[in-house]
N, C-alpha and C positions, 0 to 999 in steps of 0.2 A: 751165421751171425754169432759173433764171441761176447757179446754184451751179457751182462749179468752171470744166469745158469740156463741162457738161450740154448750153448751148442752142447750142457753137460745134460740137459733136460730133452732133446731132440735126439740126440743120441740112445739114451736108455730107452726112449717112446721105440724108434726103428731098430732097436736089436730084441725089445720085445714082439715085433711086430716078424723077427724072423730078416731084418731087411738088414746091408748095410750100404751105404750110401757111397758114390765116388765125390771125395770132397776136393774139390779144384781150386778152391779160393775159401780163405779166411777173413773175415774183416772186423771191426767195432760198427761202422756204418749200416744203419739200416738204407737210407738212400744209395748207398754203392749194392746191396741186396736188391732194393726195386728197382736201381738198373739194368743192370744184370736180368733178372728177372724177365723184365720191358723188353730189351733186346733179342732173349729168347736163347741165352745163354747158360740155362737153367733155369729150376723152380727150389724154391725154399718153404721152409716151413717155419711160418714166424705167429708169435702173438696177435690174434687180433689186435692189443692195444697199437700195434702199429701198421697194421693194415691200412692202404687207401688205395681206391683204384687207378691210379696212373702213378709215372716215375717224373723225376724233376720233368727231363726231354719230353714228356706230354704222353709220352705211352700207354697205353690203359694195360692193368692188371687184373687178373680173373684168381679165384679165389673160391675154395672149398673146405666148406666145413667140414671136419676130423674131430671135432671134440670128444665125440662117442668113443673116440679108440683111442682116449687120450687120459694119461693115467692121473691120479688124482694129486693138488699140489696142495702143500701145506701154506696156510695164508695167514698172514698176525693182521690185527689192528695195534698201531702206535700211537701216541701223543707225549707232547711234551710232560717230564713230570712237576707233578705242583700245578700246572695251568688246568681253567674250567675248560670242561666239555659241554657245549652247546647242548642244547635236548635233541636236535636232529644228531647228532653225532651219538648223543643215549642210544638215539632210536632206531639210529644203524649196525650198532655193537649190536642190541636187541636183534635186528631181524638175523644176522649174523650166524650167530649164537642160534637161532632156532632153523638156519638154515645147512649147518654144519653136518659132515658125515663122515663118520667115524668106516677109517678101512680095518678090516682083519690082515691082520699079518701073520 
């Protein structure tokens, strides 16, 4: 998957991991990924945020958690500037903020 730093961020994960992958097909599509997938064409390694267990054609997907071998991403919070921030939005920076973990390099 070529979307965002999908395939520069999956890449560094399995050459740390010792692996490299035979890549057959490039795409922007995550549904051309759970196709593919569906069919049994290969397997990928995608964000949960887009995770779901079947592909358009109804195919069900299976799916394993890797997160533990999964290197740590850097994550901003944004907002418009000049506009108010809700308190639930405070109080998300907050938990954030205390939930944050600094790597050594």
């Amino acid at each position: 998957l070529t979307v965002d730093e999908t395939e520069e961020n999956t890449g560094k994960l399995l050459s740390a991991l010792g692996a490299k992958p035979h890549v057959a097909f490039r795409t922007r599509s995550v549904e051309a990924v759970r196709s593919l997938v569906a069919t049994g064409a290969g397997v990928a390694l995608l964000p949960d945020l887009v995770y779901r267990p079947w592909s358009l054609e109804g195919d069900r997907i299976e799916s394993r958690d890797v997160s533990g071998s999964l290197p740590a991403v850097q994550v901003g919070v944004v907002w418009r500037r000049g506009s108010h921030l809700p308190d639930t939005a405070r109080e998300f920076i907050s938990v954030a903020q205390t939930q944050r973990v600094t790597r050594q390099r």
